[in-house]
C-alpha positions in Angstrom: 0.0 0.0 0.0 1.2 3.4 -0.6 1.4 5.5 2.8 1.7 9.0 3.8 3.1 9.2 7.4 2.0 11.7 9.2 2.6 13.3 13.2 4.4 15.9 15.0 7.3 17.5 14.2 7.6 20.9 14.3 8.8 21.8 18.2 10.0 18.7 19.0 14.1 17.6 19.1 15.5 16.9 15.6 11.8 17.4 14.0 11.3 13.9 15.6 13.2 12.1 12.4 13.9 9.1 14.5 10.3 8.0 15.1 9.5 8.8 11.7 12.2 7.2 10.2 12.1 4.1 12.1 8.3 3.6 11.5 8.9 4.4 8.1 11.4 1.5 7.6 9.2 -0.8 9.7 6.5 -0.3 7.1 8.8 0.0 4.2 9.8 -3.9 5.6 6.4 -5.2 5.4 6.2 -4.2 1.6 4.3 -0.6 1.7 5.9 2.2 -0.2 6.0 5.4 2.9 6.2 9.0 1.8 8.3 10.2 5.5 8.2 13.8 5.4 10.7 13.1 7.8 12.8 12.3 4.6 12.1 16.4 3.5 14.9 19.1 4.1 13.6 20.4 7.7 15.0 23.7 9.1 13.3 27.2 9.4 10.1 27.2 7.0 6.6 28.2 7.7 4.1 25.9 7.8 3.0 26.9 4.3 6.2 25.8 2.9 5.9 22.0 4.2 2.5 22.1 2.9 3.9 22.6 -0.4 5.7 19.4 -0.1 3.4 17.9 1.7 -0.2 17.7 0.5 0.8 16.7 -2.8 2.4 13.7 -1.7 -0.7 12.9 0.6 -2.8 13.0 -2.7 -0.6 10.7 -4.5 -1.0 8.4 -1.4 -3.5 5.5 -0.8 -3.6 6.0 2.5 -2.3 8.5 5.8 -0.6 6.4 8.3 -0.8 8.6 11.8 1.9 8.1 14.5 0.7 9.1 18.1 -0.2 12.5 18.8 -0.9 12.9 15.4 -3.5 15.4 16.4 -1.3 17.9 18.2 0.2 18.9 14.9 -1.2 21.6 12.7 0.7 20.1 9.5 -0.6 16.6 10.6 -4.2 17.9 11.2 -4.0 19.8 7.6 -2.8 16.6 5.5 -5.5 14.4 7.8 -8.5 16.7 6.1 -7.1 16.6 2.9 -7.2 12.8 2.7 -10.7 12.6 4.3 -11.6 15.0 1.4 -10.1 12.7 -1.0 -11.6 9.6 0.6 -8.5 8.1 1.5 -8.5 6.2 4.8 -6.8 7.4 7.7 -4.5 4.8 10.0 -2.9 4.0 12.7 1.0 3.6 11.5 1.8 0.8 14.4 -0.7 -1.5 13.1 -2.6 -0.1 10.3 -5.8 -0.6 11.5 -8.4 2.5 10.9 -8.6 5.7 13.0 -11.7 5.0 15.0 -14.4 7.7 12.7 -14.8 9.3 16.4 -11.6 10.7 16.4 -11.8 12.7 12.8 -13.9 15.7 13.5 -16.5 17.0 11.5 -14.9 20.0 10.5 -16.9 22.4 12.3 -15.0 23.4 15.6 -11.4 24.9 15.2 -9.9 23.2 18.1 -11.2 20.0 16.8 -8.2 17.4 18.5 -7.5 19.6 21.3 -11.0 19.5 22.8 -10.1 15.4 22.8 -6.5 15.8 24.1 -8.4 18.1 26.9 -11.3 15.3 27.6 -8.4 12.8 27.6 -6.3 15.0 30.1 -9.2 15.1 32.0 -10.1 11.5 31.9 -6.7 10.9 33.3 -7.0 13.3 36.6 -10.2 11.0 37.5 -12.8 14.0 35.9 -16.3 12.4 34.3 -17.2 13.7 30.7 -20.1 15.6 32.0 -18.0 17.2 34.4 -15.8 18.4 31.0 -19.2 19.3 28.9 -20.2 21.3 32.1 -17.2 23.2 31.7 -18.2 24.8 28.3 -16.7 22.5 25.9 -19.2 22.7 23.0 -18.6 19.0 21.6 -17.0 16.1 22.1 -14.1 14.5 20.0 -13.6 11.6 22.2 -12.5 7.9 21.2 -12.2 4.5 23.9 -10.5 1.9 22.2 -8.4 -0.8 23.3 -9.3 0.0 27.0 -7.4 3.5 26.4 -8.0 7.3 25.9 -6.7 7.7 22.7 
């Protein structure tokens, strides 16, 4: 299968190359050709100038293959909605099984993955959903798979 990887690199050490490259050759070794951005020239450049690179390659793709945090990532979130608009599936890259369709957001609320990253933070410090909702979060982008918060 032809995969774009996709997650976090901007603000994190060395634009996190080695998880990228090392998932990359994992699925590379089980016979999928992997677009790994992390393979791109990285410095300095806005986010319009990945996107350039980018969103082309996620086109040419057959699928996105997320890595975790996926979601945290403006560039990641970007290539993410261009694939749903294409109608290409969207996976998890550790086992290429499908993003759970509660986790892509319907496109109407800007903070879309960080409303779940909050209901997950809040999960984790014992808080109830309702308690969340009651604090003026107007929707809920929330996923339990696996017997985790994803």
């Amino acid at each position: 299968m032809k995969l774009y990887l996709a997650g976090p690199m901007r603000g994190i050490p060395n634009y996190n190359k080695q998880l990228f490259n090392s998932e990359a050759r994992r699925l590379r070794a089980l016979g999928h050709e992997v677009f790994d951005p992390g393979d791109n020239e990285l410095g300095d450049h806005d986010l319009s100038w990945y996107m350039a690179i980018d969103l082309p390659a996620v086109c040419r793709a057959e699928a996105v293959a997320v890595l975790p945090n996926w979601w945290l990532s403006e560039g990641a979130r970007l290539e993410v909605r261009t694939a749903r608009a294409l109608g290409k599936d969207i996976l998890w890259a550790e086992d290429l099984r499908p993003v759970l369709p509660q986790m892509l957001t319907c496109d109407r609320c800007p903070e879309e993955f960080i409303v779940g990253q909050k209901i997950k933070n809040a999960a984790l410090q014992g808080l109830t959903v309702g308690a969340v909702l009651g604090a003026g979060i107007c929707c809920l982008v929330l996923a339990f798979t696996g017997g985790k918060f994803l």
